[in-house]
C-alpha angles and dihedrals in degrees: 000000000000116000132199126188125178140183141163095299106350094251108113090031088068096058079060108051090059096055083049098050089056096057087047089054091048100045081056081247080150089161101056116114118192128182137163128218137168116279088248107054095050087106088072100052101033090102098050087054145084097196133002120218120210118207110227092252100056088046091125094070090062096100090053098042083052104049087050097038088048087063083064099034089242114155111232117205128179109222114237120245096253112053090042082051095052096037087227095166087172094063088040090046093053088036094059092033085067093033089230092183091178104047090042086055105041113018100126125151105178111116100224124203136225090277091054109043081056090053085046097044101039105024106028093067081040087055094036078048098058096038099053085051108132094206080047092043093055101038089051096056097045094044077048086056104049096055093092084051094050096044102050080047094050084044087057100048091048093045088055094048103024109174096233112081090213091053098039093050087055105049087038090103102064081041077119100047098043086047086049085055094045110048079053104053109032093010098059082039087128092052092042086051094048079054108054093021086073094035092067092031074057094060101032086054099039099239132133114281098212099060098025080062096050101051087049092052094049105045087041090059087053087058096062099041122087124181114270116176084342101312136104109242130184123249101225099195089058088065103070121042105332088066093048097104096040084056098056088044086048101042096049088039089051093048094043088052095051092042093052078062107046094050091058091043098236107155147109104279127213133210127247122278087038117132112268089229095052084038090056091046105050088047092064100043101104093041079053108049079047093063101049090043083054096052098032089051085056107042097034109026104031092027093226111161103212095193092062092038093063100033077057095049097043095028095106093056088041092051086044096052084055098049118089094248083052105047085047101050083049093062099043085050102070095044086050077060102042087049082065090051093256131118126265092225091086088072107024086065086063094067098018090102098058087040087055097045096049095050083056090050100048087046089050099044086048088050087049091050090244129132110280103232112185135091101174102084144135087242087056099038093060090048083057084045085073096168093351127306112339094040082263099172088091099068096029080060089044094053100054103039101038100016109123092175108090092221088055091053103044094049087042098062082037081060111040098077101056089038097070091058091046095259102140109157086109094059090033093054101016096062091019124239106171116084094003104121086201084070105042107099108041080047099057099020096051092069094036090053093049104046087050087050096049093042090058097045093044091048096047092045102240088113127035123268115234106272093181115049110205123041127171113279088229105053108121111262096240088068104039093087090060102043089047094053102025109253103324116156098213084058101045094050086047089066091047094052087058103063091049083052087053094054087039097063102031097058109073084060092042086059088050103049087038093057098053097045085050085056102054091044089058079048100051081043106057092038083055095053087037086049082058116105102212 
C-alpha cells in the first residue's frame, strides 16, 4: 500500500510518516510505502497512491484534495487531532489500512466549553471558509514559492553591506556579485509574482501553464512601460516590490480570462497531427491578445498607473498592518485561527504582500545607507513564531523539563524537536490546543504580547530593525535575532528574551492543565490496581 500524507508545508507530516513507517515495520507491513508532501503538491503524486491522508489543519482543502484524488479512485481521510498530536504512526497506519473514513474524521475527545462550541459554530466555517478560498489559495502557494527566491536575495544584500567593518572589507570585492544576485531575485520580486502567480491560478483553474504564464508575464511587463520619445520603456523599479500587487491582480485577471475561453471552447483550433505546444498556444491566442488590449488600453492610452491605483485602494489595511494595534491583531489573529485547527496561512496571505514589501525596503534603504524604517516583516514574524504560531517554544520547554504529568512529558520530548525549528502541529493537536479553553489565552495572548512588545523596542531603538528582510521559517528562534539584523547583539538577545517571556506566560496555565492530566493519571492508575484480582 502506497501513502501519502500532506500539510501545510510537509513538514510536520514528516515527522509522521516515520513514526508511521516504523509501525508498519513492526506489523510486518514490509510493503508499505509512506511519504509526506505539501498540500499543494498531492496532484503530482494521486496516481502513485492507494490513500491519501490530510493533516487537521489542513482540513479545508479537503474538498479540493478530494475532487482531484475521486478522478483516480484514491480514498482521501483527515487525520484526527489526536493521533497527529501525539505522532502515534502506528493509530493513523491502522486507521488508513481499514480505511475507517469516520473515525479518521470525528473522533474528538476534547470536552469543549461554552467559549469554544461558539468559536467552533460561528468561526470555524469563517475560517473553513478563508482557507478553501481559491484567490487565497493561489496567492498563498506562489508567495510559498517564491521564499527560496526572497532569501538568497536578503543573503546577498547583507553580504554587500554586512554591519561589521572586518567582514565587510573583506567581502567588498564580489559587492558586485552578491548586488547582481540580488536585483534579480528580490529585485525582479513583481515579475517573479506575475510568474508564479499565473503558474498556481493555472492549476487552480485548470489552463494550460505555459501559456497562462506567458500572457501574465506580458501583460504584466505593459503594466510597467510607459512611452518615452515614442517608445514604450520598462519601470524598473516596477518590477521588484512596488509591482507586487499589480502582479498578483495581473496574474489572477490574465488566467480567469483564458480560462472563460477555454470553457466555452473560443480559440484558434488546430488540426490534428499539430504539435501540443503550438496547439496550446494557438488556442490561447485571442484570450491573450485580450489581455494585453485590456492592460495597454489602461496604462498607454488612459494613463491609468496601476501600481499607485491599488497601493490607494488597499493602503489603509496596508498603514494599519504597519501600526502597533495592527501588528499585533494580526498576530493574535493567526493564532485565533490555529486555536480552530486550521492554519494560519489562511490569514497570514492577506497581509503577506505588505510583509514582503516592507523586508525589501528595509534591505534596499540599509544598502543605501538610509534608516531602516519597518518593524512588520517576515524576519520579525518568525521571531514572533517562537515554536510555531502561538509562540508555542515556551510551553514545549515547560513540558519536558517541570511536567509531572507523563503525558506532558512524553509529548513534550515528541514536541521539542520540531519546536526548535517552529514546527508546532504535536503540541497544537497533542495536547491539545486547539479547542482546549484552558489554553486559549496564552495561546492567543503570548504573540500578540511579543510583537507589541518588538514593535515598541525596535521603534524606539533599544533593540535592531530587520535589516534583512526574509529569513528561513525554521531557523531556531535563538538565532533569528542575529541573522535578521546581521549580527547585532541587542537583537540577538531580543530573540533570546522571547522565548523566557513564552515560558513566562504560559506557565500559570501549564501548571493548570499539568496538574489535571497528573490527576487523572493517579486516577487511571488506582482504578487499574483496584480493577487487579490478588
Amino acid at each position: 500500500m502506497n501513502i501519502l500524507l500532506c500539510c501545510t508545508a510537509g513538514a510536520s507530516s514528516s515527522i509522521l510518516v516515520k513514526t508511521m513507517r516504523q509501525a508498519a515495520t513492526e506489523l510486518g507491513y514490509d510493503n508499505y510505502k509512506i511519504a509526506a508532501v505539501d498540500a499543494t503538491k498531492v496532484s503530482m503524486y494521486v496516481m502513485k497512491v492507494d490513500v491519501i491522508l490530510i493533516a487537521p489543519q489542513v482540513a479545508y482543502l479537503y474538498d479540493s484534495i478530494h475532487s482531484t484524488a475521486k478522478i483516480h479512485n484514491v480514498p482521501v481521510f483527515i487525520i484526527n487531532f489526536k493521533d497527529y498530536g501525539n505522532m502515534d504512526g502506528k493509530a493513523v497506519l491502522l486507521k488508513s489500512q481499514k480505511r475507517l473514513v469516520q473515525e479518521l474524521k470525528n473522533e474528538e475527545e476534547i470536552d469543549m466549553d461554552k467559549l469554544s462550541k461558539s468559536l467552533e459554530k460561528y468561526l470555524l466555517p469563517f475560517a473553513n471558509k478563508l482557507g478553501g478560498n481559491r484567490i487565497l489559495t493561489i496567492l498563498r502557494d506562489a508567495m510559498s514559492a517564491n521564499v527560496a527566491v526572497l532569501i538568497i536575495g536578503s543573503i546577498s544584500i547583507l553580504l554587500t553591506n554586512f554591519p561589521h567593518e572586518g567582514i565587510a572589507e573583506v567581502l567588498a570585492p564580489a559587492n558586485d556579485f552578491f548586488n547582481t544576485i540580488y536585483a534579480f531575485t528580490s529585485g525582479m520580486m513583481g515579475l517573479l509574482t506575475s510568474i508564479s502567480i499565473a503558474y498556481y491560478a493555472s492549476k487552480e483553474f485548470k489552463t494550460v501553464p505555459t501559456t497562462s504564464i506567458l500572457t501574465s508575464a506580458v501583460a504584466f511587463l505593459i503594466t510597467q512601460s510607459n512611452i518615452e520619445e515614442g517608445w514604450p520603456a520598462i519601470n524598473i523599479d516596477g518590477l521588484g516590490t512596488s509591482g507586487l500587487l499589480t502582479a498578483m491582480l495581473v496574474g489572477i485577471v490574465s488566467v480567469k480570462i483564458i480560462q472563460i475561453f477555454q470553457d466555452r471552447n473560443i480559440g484558434i483550433k488546430m488540426p490534428e497531427g499539430v504539435p501540443t505546444a503550438v496547439a496550446d498556444s494557438f488556442s490561447s491566442l485571442i484570450p491573450a491578445f485580450l489581455v494585453f488590449a485590456i492592460f495597454t488600453f489602461l496604462t498607454t492610452v488612459v494613463g491609468f498607473d496601476i501600481n499607485a491605483g491599488i497601493t490607494y485602494v488597499l493602503s489603509p489595511l496596508s498603514k494599519v498592518s504597519n501600526t502597533l494595534p495592527g501588528y499585533v491583531t494580526y498576530h493574535m489573529l493567526c493564532a485565533l485561527v490555529f486555536f480552530c485547527g486550521i492554519n494560519s496561512a489562511v490569514v497570514y496571505v492577506v497581509v503577506e504582500p505588505f510583509i514582503i514589501q516592507n523586508g525589501v525596503a528595509n534591505e534596499a534603504a540599509h544598502a543605501a545607507g538610509e534608516a531602516v524604517q519597518n518593524v512588520a516583516t517576515y524576519s520579525v514574524d518568525t521571531m514572533v513564531w517562537a515554536g510555531g504560531t502561538g509562540a508555542t517554544i515556551g510551553l514545549v520547554i515547560l513540558m519536558v523539563f517541570m511536567g509531572k504529568s507523563k503525558m506532558m512529558r512524553t509529548l513534550g520530548k515528541i514536541s521539542l524537536g520540531p519546536a526548535i525549528f517552529n514546527i508546532n502541529e504535536p503540541v497544537i493537536f497533542g495536547i491539545p490546543i486547539a479547542f482546549n479553553p484552558m489554553l486559549l489565552i496564552p495561546f492567543i495572548v503570548t504573540p500578540g504580547l511579543i510583537a507589541g512588545l518588538t514593535y515598541v523596542v525596535m521603534k524606539a531603538g533599544i533593540v535592531a530593525m530587520p535589516i534583512v528582510g526574509y529569513v528561513p521559517w525554521t531557523l531556531p528562534p535563538i538565532m533569528i535575532g542575529f541573522f535578521m539584523s546581521g549580527g547585532a547583539l541587542s537583537a540577538t538577545l531580543w530573540s533570546a528574551f522571547v522565548v523566557v517571556l513564552s515560558i513566562v506566560v504560559y506557565y500559570p496555565f501549564f501548571r493548570i492543565v499539568d496538574k489535571q492530566m497528573y490527576q487523572k493519571e493517579l486516577q487511571e492508575e488506582r482504578t487499574t490496581k483496584n480493577s487487579v484480582l490478588e
